[in-house]
C-alpha positions, 0 to 999 in steps of 0.5 A: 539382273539389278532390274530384276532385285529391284522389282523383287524388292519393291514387292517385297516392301508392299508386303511388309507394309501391308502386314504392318498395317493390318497388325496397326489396326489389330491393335487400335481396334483392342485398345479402343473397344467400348465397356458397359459400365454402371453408375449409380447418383445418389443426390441429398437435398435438391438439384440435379447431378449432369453428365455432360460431354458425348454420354449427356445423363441427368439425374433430378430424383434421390437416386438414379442408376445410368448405363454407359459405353465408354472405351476403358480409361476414359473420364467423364465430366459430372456437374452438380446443379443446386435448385434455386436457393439451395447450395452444393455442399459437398460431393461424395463417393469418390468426387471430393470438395465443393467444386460444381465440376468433378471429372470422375473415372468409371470403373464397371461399377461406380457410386457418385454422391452430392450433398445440398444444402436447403436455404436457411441452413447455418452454411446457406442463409436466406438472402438480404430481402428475401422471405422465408417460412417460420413455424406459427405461420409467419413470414419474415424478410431482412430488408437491411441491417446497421451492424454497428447502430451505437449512434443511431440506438443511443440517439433513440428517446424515451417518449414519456421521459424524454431521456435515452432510451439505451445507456452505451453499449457494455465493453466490448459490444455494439448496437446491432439495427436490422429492419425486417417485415413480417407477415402474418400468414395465418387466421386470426390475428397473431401475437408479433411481440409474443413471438418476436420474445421467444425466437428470433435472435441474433444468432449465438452472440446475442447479449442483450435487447435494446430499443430501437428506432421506430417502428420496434416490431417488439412493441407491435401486439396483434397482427391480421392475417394477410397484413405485413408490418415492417420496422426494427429489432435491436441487438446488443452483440460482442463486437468481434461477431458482427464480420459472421452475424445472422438472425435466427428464427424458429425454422423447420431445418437444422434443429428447428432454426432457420438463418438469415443473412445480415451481409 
C-alpha cells in the first residue's frame, strides 16, 4: 500500500511539473516577442547619427527613416558624430543636452534630431593655427595671440620720431597682439589693409587699434595672388574680455561672420 501512494504520487509531480513548464514558456514566449518599430533621424549641419549595439544603423543624410525588430521596452544606444571640425550642438526630439550618447526608448513611431554646429560659428570657433575661408577671396589663420601685450605694443616706436608709438592703454583695457596670415587667394592682387579696415576685429569688446610690433599687416596695401603674408594686428580691448576674446572676420555663417579662437 505505502509502496503504492508513493508511485501514484511521484507520477502525479511529473505532471504538474510538466504543466508548470509549458505555461513558464507560454509566458516568456509573450513578453519577449520582437515589435516593428520606426525611426525617423533628422540631422542639421554635418555628421552622422549611429545606432549602435545588435540593431547598428547609421545616418549621414539630412533625414533617414530606419525599420527596427525590437522586443517592447527595450532601449537603444544612438551616438552622435560631428564631421571634422564641426560640433554637436544639441540633440532634439526627444534625447535632450549636448552628451554624444543618448539611450533612447523606441515606441512604434519615433523622431530623433541633432543639431551641428559648422567651424566658425560663435560656439565653435576656428582653432589656434587653423585657416578658414572669408568672403574677397582671402585665407586667414591665427598663428598665436598675447592677450595682455601692454608691454610689447607700448615698447613699439615711431620710426620717423622715434617716440611711442602707443600712449598706455585707457582705464580698464589692455593691449591685445594676435599674429595671423593671410592668404590671398584670388587674381589679381588684393587690397590687405583695405580689407583688414573693414572687417576683421576683436569680436564685440573691441576699443580701439593700435600699432603694433612689425610686421602690421594693417600697413601691407597689395598682395599677389597665391602669396601669403603673416605679421601682426593690435587691439585695444575691455580688459575683463580677454578670458572669452575671438577674432571675427567677414564669413558666410551666422549673419556673415566667422570666429577664430585666440585660446
Amino acid at each position: 500500500m505505502r509502496r503504492g501512494s508513493r508511485k501514484r504520487l511521484s507520477m502525479l509531480s511529473v505532471a504538474a511539473v510538466g504543466v508548470i513548464g509549458l505555461f513558464g514558456a507560454w509566458g516568456a514566449s509573450a513578453a519577449t516577442t520582437a515589435r516593428t518599430v520606426s525611426l525617423r533621424v533628422e540631422v542639421i549641419g554635418s555628421g552622422t547619427v549611429r545606432v549602435t549595439g545588435s540593431h547598428p544603423f547609421t545616418c549621414r543624410a539630412n533625414s533617414c527613416d530606419h525599420t527596427f525588430h525590437v522586443l517592447r521596452g527595450r532601449r537603444i544606444l544612438v551616438r552622435a558624430v560631428p564631421l571634422s571640425g564641426w560640433k554637436l550642438k544639441k540633440w532634439k526630439w526627444p534625447c535632450e543636452g549636448s552628451a554624444a550618447t543618448c539611450t533612447l526608448l523606441l515606441r512604434s513611431r519615433q523622431q530623433l534630431g541633432v543639431v551641428f554646429l559648422a567651424p566658425g560659428d560663435f560656439s565653435n570657433p576656428i582653432k589656434l593655427a587653423r585657416a578658414a575661408m572669408l568672403v574677397g577671396g582671402w585665407r586667414l589663420k591665427v598663428n598665436s595671440a598675447t592677450l595682455d601685450a601692454d608691454t610689447e605694443v607700448e615698447a613699439v616706436t615711431d620710426p620717423w620720431t622715434g617716440l611711442p608709438a602707443n600712449p598706455p592703454p585707457q582705464p580698464g583695457d589692455q593691449y591685445t597682439l594676435v599674429n595671423v596670415s593671410m592668404t590671398n587667394v584670388k587674381s589679381p592682387s588684393g587690397n590687405l589693409a583695405g580689407y583688414l579696415k573693414n572687417g576683421v576685429e576683436a569680436d564685440d569688446q573691441y576699443t580701439q587699434g593700435c600699432t603694433p610690433p612689425p610686421l602690421d599687416l594693417s600697413s601691407v596695401s597689395q598682395v599677389p595672388s597665391g602669396q601669403t603674408v603673416t605679421g601682426n594686428l593690435c587691439f585695444e580691448i575691455l580688459s575683463g574680455a580677454a578670458a572669452k576674446l575671438m577674432l571675427d572676420a567677414p564669413g558666410r555663417i551666422q549673419g556673415g561672420v566667422i570666429w577664430f579662437a585666440l585660446h
